[in-house]
Each structure stands twice: as structure tokens, then as C-alpha cells.
C-alpha positions, -999 to +999 in steps of 0.1 A: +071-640+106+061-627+140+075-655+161+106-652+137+112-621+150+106-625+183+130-654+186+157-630+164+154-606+186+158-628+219+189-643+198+204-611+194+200-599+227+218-629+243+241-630+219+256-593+229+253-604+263+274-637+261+298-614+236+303-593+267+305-615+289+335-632+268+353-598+264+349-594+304+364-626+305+391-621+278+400-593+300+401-605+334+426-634+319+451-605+310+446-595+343+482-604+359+473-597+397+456-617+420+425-586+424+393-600+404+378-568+383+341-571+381+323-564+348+319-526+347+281-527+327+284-491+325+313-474+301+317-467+268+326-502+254+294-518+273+276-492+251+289-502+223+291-541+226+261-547+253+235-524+256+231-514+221+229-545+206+206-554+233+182-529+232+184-534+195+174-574+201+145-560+225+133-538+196+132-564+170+116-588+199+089-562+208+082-555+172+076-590+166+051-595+189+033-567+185+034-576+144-006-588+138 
């Protein structure tokens, strides 16, 4: 069960970052001009679709391995 969760919780934390990096992605293909946005890491939607879920993956990762 502990390695479970620690590989869960590595899953879920690279999971929200390759989500977010697809939505940064998504984003810079509507992008009509010729200027390349960077990936603004802190606004609301990172919140909600980055760090969250991340810090969430790190949780379940860091409970794992602390699990006995």
C-alpha cells in the first residue's frame, strides 16, 4: 500500500502538470499574433488546475512514505 501511494501521488502530480502544460499550450495556439506568451504559473487558473492538484499529489506521495 505504501509504494502504492507514493507512486499515486507522483502520478497525480505530473498529471496536473502536463494538464497545464496542455492548457498553456491550448492557449498559446489561439494566440493569433506572432508574440509567444509564457506560461503565467501564478493566477487564479494555475491554482486551480496546477498547484492544487499538485500539492495534493505531494500529500498523498508524502503520506505514503511516511505510512509504516
Amino acid at each position: 500500500m505504501r509504494i502504492f501511494l507514493m507512486v499515486l501521488g507522483v502520478l497525480i502530480s505530473a498529471g496536473a502538470l502536463v494538464v497545464w502544460l496542455y492548457l498553456n499550450a491550448l492557449a498559446a495556439g489561439w494566440n493569433t499574433s506572432n508574440a509567444k506568451p509564457s506560461i503565467n504559473w501564478l493566477n487564479k487558473e494555475a491554482l486551480l488546475w496546477f498547484w492544487l492538484p499538485f500539492a495534493l499529489g505531494l500529500a498523498v506521495a508524502f503520506f505514503g512514505w511516511k505510512r509504516h
